[in-house]
N, C-alpha and C positions, 0 to 999 in steps of 0.2 A: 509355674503358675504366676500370671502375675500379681499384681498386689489386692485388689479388689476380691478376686477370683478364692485367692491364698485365703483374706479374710470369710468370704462368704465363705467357704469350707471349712472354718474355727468355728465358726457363728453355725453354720450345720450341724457339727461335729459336736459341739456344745448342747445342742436342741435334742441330739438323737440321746445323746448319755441320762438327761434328764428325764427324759419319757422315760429311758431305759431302767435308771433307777427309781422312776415315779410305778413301775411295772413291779418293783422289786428282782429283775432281771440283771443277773452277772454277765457280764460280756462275751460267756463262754456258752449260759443259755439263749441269747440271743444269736449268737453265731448257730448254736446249734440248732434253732426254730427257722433263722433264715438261709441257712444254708451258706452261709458265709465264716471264713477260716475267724476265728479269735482273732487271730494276728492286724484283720484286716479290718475287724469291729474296733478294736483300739485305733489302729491307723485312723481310720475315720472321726473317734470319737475325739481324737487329739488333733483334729484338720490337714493330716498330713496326705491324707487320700481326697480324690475326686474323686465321686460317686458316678456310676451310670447312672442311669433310669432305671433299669435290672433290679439293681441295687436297692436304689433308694425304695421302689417296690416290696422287694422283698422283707428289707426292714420295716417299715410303714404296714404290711402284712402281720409280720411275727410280734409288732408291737401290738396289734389289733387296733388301730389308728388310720384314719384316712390321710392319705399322701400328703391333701391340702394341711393336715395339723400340723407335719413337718415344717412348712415353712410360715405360722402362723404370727412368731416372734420373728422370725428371717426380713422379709418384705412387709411388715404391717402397715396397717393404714395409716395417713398423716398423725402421729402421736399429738397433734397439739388438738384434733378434734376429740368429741366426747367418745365418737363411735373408736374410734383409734388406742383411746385411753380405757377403754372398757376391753378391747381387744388385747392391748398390752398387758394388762392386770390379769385377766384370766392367762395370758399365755406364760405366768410365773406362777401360775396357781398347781396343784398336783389335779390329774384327771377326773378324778372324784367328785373336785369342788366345781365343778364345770356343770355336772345335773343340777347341782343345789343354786347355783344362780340362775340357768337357764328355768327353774321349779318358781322362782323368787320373783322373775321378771314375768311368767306368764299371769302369778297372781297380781300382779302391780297392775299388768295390760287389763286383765279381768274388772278389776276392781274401777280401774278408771272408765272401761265401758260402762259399767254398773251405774257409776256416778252420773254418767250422762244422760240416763235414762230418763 
């Protein structure tokens, strides 16, 4: 792999362990929801494996997560914008906390329609 490649697979492999523990899932339940060996969930979660598409499915499945959350921290938006910086923060947040802002910002949006009336 070369260098870039090597990183983005740490920086994957990083992302998947964290959902995984944000799941409360051992790597041996996650092997065994996606049908993938332990051996090769560690591989992964330590960046030593390339992932197919297959793969990355399957995990993104068994985490009950959309593909796209995978790579949410991976490629984000320009960090120096707000929308970027609000992407970046939730994507260190555990899944949970993910309703309770998305709850937070629809009242904000509400309230500021209200105001205009």
């Amino acid at each position: 792999m070369e260098t870039s490649t090597k990183q983005l697979a740490k920086t994957l492999g990083e992302r998947i362990r964290v959902l995984r523990l944000d799941k409360g899932l051992s790597q041996e339940q996650l092997g065994e929801r996606s049908g993938l060996h332990t051996n090769y969930i560690g591989q992964i979660e330590r960046g030593e494996k390339n992932l197919t598409i297959e793969s990355l499915q399957k995990i993104s499945r068994s985490l009950e997560i959309p593909l796209e959350q995978l790579f949410h921290s991976i490629d984000p938006l320009n960090a120096q914008s707000a929308l970027g910086q609000i992407v970046g923060m939730l994507s260190e947040r555990p899944v949970a906390d993910h309703a309770l802002v998305l709850s937070l910002i629809r009242t904000v949006f509400a309230w500021e329609t209200e105001k205009r009336k």
